[in-house]
N, C-alpha and C positions, 0 to 999 in steps of 0.2 A: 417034085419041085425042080424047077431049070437051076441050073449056075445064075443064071438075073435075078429071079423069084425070090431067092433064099436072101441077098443083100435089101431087099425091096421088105419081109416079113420080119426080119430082125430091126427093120429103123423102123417098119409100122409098129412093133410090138413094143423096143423103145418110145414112141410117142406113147402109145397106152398106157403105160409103166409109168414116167411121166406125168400125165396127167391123173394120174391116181395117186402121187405122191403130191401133187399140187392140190389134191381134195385134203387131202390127209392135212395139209398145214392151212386151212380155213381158220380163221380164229386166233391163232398164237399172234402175240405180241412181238414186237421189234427186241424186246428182253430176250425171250423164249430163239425168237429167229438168230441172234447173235449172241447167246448166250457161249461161252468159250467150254470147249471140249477137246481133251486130247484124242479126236476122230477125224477123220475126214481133213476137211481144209479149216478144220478149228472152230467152227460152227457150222450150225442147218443153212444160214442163208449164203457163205462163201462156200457149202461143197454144193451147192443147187446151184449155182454162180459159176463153178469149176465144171460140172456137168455141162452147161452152157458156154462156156469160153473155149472148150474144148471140141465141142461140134462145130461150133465158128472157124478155130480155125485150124481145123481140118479142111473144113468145105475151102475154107482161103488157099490151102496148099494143092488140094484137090483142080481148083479153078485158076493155080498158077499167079493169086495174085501176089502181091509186092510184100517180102518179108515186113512184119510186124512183131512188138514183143507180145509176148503172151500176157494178158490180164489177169490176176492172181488174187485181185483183192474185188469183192465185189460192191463197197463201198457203199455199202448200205441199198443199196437197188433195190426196189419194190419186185415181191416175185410174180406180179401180175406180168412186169416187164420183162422179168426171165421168161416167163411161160410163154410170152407172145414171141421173144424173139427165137425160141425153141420152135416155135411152131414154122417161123419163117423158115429156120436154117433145116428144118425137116422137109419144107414142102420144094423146095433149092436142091438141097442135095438126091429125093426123089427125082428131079427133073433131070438134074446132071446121071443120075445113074439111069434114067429110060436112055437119053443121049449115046450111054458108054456101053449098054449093054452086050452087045457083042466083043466089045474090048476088054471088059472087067478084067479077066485071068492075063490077060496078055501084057495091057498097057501100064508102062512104068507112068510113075508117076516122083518129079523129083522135086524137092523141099527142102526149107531148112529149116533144123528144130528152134528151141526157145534160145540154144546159144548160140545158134548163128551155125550151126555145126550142117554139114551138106547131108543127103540121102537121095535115095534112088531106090523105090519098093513098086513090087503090083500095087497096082490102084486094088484089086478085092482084096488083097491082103489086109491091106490098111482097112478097109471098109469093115472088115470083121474085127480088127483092132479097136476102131472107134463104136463098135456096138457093145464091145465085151468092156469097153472102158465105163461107158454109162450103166452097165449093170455092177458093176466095183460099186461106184458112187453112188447108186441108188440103193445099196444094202446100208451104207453108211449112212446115209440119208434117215431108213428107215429105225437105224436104230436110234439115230436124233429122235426122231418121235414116238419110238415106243418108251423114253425115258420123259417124255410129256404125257403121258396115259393115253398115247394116241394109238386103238388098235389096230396093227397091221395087218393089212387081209391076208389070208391064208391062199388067197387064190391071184397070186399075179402070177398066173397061168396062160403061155403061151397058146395054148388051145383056144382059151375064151377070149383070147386079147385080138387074134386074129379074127373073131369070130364076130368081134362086136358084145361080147356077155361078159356076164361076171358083175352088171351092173358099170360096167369102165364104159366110155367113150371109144370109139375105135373111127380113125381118122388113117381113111387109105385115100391116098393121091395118088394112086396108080390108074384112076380114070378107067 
């Protein structure tokens, strides 16, 4: 696997991931979705929210646009609308990184955090930052719904997820 490839199978495996965590919450009610828990961002539906606000705006810092604050609360948003906007900022950020590919290890990439605070990082730094950050929050996630009887599969398996199996969807925009 190249230096490009490995940024490209870590967000396609995050999407897989993803979307098997979005099978998993079928069914539960807006109670269940924001029920409050000292986990994650305090419920299922604001750490799925934080997994998604957080891809946003990376891809924002990524693509230099115009500082914003970070969104923290997910205010009830249907997670039809999280998944779809996951899917967008998935198939955006594949694009920017086919774009960067030969730049990934090289090119800085400069930003400023949630408090206004400056930085200056490799752009694949970060990009392995934001892959490692959605598997944090997808463990949190899942422990949301193993305390709703939801069984978690045994197999969110990088192997299968690349692969297309496991029963998961597998969505490569790598064309």
């Amino acid at each position: 696997m190249s230096e490009f490839t490995i940024p490209l199978a870590l967000f396609d495996y995050s999407f897989w991931a993803n979307e098997r965590l979005f099978q998993l919450c079928n069914g539960l009610t807006d109670e269940q979705l924001d029920a409050k828990k000292e986990m994650g961002f305090g419920s299922l539906r604001n750490t799925l929210f934080h997994i998604l606000a957080a891809e946003e705006i990376w891809l924002e810092r990524w693509t230099s646009q115009p500082w914003r604050a970070f969104e923290a609360d997910s205010n009830g948003l249907a997670l039809p609308l999280i998944r779809e906007r996951l899917h967008a900022v998935h198939d955006k950020r594949n694009t920017l990184l086919k774009k960067h590919a030969a730049t990934l290890a090289s090119e800085f990439c400069e930003y400023k955090d949630a408090k206004g605070n400056q930085y200056r990082n490799i752009l694949l730094e970060l990009v392995i930052h934001v892959a490692n950050h959605g598997v944090h929050h997808r463990a949190q996630a899942l422990n949301f719904l193993k305390g709703y009887g939801r069984t978690v599969p045994g197999g969110l398996c990088v192997r299968a997820a690349l692969a297309g199996g496991a029963g998961g969807q597998h969505h490569d925009s790598r064309g």
